[in-house]
N, C-alpha and C positions, 0 to 999 in steps of 0.2 A: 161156568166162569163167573166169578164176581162182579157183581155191577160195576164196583169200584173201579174195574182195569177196563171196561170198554170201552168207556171214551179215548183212553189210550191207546188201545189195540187198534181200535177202528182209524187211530192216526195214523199211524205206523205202515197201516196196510193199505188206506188211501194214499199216502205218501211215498209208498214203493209203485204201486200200480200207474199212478203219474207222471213218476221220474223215468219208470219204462216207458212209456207211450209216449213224453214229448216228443222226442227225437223224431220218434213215425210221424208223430203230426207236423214236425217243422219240416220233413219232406216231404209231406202231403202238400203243405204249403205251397212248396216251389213246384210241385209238378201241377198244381191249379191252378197256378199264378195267385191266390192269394198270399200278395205280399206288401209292402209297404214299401217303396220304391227309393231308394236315395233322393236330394234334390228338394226344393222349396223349402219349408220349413222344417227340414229333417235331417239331424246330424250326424246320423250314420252312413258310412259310407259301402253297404252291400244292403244286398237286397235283404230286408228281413221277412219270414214269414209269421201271419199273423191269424196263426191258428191252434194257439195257447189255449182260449177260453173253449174249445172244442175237445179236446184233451183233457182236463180240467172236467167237463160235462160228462166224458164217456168215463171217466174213470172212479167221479162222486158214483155212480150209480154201479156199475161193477161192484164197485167197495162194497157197495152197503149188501149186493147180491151174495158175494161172497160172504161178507160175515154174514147175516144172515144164516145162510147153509151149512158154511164149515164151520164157525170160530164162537160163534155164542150163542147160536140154534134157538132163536125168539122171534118170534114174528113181526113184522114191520108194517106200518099202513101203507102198503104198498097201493091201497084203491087213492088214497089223497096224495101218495107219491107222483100214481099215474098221472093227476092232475100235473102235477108238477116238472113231471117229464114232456107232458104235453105242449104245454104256455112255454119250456125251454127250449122244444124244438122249432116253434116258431119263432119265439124271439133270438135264436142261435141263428136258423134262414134270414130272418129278417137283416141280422148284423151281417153275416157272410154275403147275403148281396151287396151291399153298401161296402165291406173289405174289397170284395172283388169287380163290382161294375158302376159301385158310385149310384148313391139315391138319394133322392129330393130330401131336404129335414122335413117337410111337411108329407110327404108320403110315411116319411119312418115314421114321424106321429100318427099317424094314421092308423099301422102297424101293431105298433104298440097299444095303442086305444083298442085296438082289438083284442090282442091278448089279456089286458087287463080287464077287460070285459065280461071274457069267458071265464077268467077266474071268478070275479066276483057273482056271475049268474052261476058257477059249480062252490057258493057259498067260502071264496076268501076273501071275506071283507070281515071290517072290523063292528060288530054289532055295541060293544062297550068299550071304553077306555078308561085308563086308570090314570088321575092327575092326583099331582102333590094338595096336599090340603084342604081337597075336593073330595077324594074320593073315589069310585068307579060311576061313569058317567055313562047312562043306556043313549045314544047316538039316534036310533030311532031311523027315521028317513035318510038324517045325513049321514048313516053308513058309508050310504052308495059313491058322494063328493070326496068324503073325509079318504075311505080305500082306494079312490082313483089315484088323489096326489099320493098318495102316500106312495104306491107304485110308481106313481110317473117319475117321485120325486126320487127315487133309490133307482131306480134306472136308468136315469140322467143324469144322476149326482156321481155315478159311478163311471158312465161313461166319459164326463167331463174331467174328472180326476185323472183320469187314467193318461198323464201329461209326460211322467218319467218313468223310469224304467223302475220296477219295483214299488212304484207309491202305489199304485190303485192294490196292487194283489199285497202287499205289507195292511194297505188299510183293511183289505177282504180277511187277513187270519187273525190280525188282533177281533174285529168283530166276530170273528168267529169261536174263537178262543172265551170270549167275552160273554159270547151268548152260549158255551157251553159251562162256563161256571155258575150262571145264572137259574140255566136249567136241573143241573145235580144240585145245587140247594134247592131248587124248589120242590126235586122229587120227581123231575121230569126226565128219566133215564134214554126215553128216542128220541126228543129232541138233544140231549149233550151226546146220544150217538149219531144224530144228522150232523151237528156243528164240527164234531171234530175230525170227521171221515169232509167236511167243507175245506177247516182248515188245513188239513193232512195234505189234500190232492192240490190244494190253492201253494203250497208253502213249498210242494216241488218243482210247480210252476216258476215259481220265483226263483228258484236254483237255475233254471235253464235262462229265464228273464238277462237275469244280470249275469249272464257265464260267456263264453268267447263264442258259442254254440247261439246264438241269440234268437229268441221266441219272441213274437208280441200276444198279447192278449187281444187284440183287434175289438172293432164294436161286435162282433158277438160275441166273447168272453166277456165286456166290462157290462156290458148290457146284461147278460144271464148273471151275473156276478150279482148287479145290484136287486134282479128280478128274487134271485133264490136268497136272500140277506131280507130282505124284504118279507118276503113269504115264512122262513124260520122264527120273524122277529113276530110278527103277527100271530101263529100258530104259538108262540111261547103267551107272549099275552091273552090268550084265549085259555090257557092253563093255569095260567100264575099271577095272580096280581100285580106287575109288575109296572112301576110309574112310566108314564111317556118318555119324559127326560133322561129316565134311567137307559132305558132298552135305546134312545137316539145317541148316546152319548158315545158310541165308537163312530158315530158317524159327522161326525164333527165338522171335519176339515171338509169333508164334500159338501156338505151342507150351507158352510159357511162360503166355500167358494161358488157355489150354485147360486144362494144370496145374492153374492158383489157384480157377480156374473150380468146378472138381471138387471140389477140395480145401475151398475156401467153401462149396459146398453141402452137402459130406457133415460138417463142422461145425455150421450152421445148422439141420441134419436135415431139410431140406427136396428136393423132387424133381429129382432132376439134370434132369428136362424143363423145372424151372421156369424162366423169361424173368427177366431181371432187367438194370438196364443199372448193373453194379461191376467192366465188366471194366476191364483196365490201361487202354484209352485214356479208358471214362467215370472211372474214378479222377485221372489228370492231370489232366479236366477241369476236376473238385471242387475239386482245388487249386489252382486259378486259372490254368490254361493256357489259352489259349484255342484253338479244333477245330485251327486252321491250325499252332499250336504244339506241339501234341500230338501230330499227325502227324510233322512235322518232326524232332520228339525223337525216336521210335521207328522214323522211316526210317531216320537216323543210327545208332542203335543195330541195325539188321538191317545196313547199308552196311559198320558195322563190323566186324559177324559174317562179313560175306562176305569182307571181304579182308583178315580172320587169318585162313579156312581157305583162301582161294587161297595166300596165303603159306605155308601149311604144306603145301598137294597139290603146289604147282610148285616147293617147295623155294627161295624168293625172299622173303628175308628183309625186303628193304625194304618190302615190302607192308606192314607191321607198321607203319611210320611212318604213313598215310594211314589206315590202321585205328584207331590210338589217337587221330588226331586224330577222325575222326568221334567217338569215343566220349567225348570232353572235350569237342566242340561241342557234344553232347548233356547232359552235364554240366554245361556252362556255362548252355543255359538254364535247367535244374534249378534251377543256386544264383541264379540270377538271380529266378526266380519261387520261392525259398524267402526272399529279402530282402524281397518284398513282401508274403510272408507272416509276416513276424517280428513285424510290429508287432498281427498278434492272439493271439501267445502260444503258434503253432506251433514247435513245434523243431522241425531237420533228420531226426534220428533217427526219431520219429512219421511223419514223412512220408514217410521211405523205405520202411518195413514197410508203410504203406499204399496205398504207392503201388503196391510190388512184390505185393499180395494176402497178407501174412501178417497184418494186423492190423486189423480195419474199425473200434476205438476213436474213431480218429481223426474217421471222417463223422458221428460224433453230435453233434463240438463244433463241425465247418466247417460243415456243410449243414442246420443245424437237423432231427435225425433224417433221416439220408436221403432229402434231397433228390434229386428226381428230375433226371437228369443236363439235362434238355431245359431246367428250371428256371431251371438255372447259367449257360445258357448266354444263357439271355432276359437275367438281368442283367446279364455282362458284356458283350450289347450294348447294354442301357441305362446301362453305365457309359462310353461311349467320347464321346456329345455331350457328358457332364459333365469326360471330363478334357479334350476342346476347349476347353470353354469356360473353365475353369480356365487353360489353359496358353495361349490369347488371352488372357486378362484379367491374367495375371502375377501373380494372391495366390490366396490359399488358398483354395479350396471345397472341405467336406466329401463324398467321392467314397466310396457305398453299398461294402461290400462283399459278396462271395457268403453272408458265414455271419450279416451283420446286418440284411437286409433279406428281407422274404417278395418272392417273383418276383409278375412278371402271369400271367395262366395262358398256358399254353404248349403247345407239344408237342415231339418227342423227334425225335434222329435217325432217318433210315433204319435206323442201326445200333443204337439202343438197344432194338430189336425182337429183332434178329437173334444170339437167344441161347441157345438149347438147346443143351445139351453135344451133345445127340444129337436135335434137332436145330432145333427149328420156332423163325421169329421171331414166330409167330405164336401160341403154342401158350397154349389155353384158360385153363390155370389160373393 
């Protein structure tokens, strides 16, 4: 078979083998009880099971067994796989306790420090780095600090994201997608056949995510999600010259809310293990975005991260046009849901600082005191039969808004759990 069609094939057929297997898994779910339970800050009303990134795990690997054997008959580093099958079955146990019986954030860092550990003593660390204008830099000692955050940092950033339905696994295929065009230019044919057998099994995941059938990705999916993103992106840099900046740039949006994350807590002088749901996507919430919009803004905005830095690694300038346009369709919602916020006496300005994490002023006068994001989201579904029936009836009904009316009681997303810097969505205090 042609190099050319693997990356494709290998989608194709991670992407069926996942789309079979959710379902099993989302009855695995209910018959272990790992589920995400209606209630607190969670807006779904049935129990959902949260054993997507499990699914997702058995099926990345299937895939590549299968091609492998039957469909392009070329050997695999299956000895650095096994590493990588390894550190995922612990950090997969690690998440499914914490889905199913609730663990300490400082235990699950614990956890994790382990896993990242034995990668780096079985040699995945980063010994060089490639910077803009620098050069390739030999790291020397600080290997060992530089590859710790660096995992810590995509396994946290991953689980912290993981707020709506479809964000965290939409940000996993574009990085994945991302790091497989990166790898076919540089000539790196098993890494674009890792990434796209990634994005294949990630991208049917998402089909079940947002379908009537509902999956979560739970902390052991977003956590193996950020572990194996991680680990691909490292291993491509070990082959290809490829700039920092470049290889971070699908990871943007985690990134940046991991940042504000830290940066809010250690203002508020509260415990960076504390849970709270202020990250960027419960923020769009607040200001009247609705989950499926909020998503949609900050795919757009990673879509466009990726293809300025393809445009800058393959040296192909036009890429820059399809990149600024994501980043104006993501603008456009913006201003669009800042007009229907004018008429409560929000400026634009206010709501960028609040929205970007530099300024929480703002949720005192929308949400009545920090309203809980699950709250927001109860009334903008109790606002949608009233603007029906306004816009069949053809005049004016006065239509609630988020910051003038108290909600019904509610509960919170999957994601508004899913928030320790470091690490639990679970975590007690």
């Amino acid at each position: 078979m042609e190099r050319g069609i693997v990356p494709l094939v290998s989608f194709g057929v991670a992407f069926v083998m996942s789309w079979l297997v959710q379902p099993h898994f989302r009855n695995l779910g209910f018959l272990t009880e790992i589920v995400d339970h209606p209630g607190g800050r969670r807006p779904h009303r049935e129990p959902v099971p949260r054993t997507g990134g499990m699914a997702i795990f058995i099926s990345f690997f299937c895939a590549l067994y299968f091609l492998e054997h039957f469909v392009i008959r070329m050997p695999l580093p299956w000895p650095w796989l096994a590493i990588l099958i390894g550190a995922g079955l612990f950090i997969l146990a690690l998440g499914v306790g914490d889905d199913r019986f609730g663990i300490h954030a400082e235990k699950k860092l614990y956890g994790q420090l382990l896993v990242i550990l034995g990668l780096m003593l079985l040699g995945q660390r980063f010994d060089t780095v490639a910077l803009p204008f620098v050069g390739v830099v030999e790291l020397g000692g600080w290997s060992w600090p530089f590859s710790l955050f660096w995992y810590l940092g995509f396994i946290n950033s991953m689980n912290l994201i993981d707020g709506l339905d479809g964000l965290a696994s939409g940000i996993s295929v574009l990085a994945a997608l991302f790091l497989a065009v990166l790898a076919l230019t540089a000539g790196e044919a098993t890494s674009a056949l890792l990434a796209t057998t990634l994005a294949g099994s990630t991208m049917a995941f998402l089909y079940w995510n947002i379908s009537s059938r509902k999956i979560f990705l739970g902390d052991s999916g977003s956590m193996w999600m950020g572990l194996v993103l991680g680990t691909l992106m490292l291993n491509l840099s070990r082959n290809a010259a490829i700039t920092l900046p470049v290889l971070l740039a699908p990871m943007i949006v985690p990134i940046w809310d991991t940042a504000t994350t830290i940066l809010r807590r250690y203002r508020r002088r509260t415990s960076i293990f504390l849970a709270d749901d202020n990250h960027l996507h419960h923020r769009l919430v607040r200001l009247g975005f609705s989950p499926a919009r909020a998503v949609c803004t900050l795919l757009l905005v990673s879509a466009g991260a990726c293809l300025f830095a393809l445009s800058d690694a393959l040296n192909l300038a036009w890429l820059g046009l399809p990149a600024m346009a994501a980043w104006m369709a993501a603008a456009q919602l913006g201003a669009l849901q800042h007009l229907r916020n004018r008429r409560s006496g929000w400026d634009l300005f206010s709501e960028l600082l609040y929205a970007l994490g530099f300024d929480d002023r703002l949720v005192e006068r929308t949400v009545s005191g920090d309203r809980r994001v699950a709250e927001v989201i109860d009334l903008q579904a109790a606002r949608k039969p009233l603007a029906a029936v306004k816009k069949a009836a053809g005049h004016d009904l006065e239509v609630i808004s988020p910051a003038d009316e108290s909600p019904p009681e509610s509960g919170g997303s999957e994601g508004a759990e899913k928030d320790a810097v470091f690490p639990s969505s679970r975590d007690p205090y």
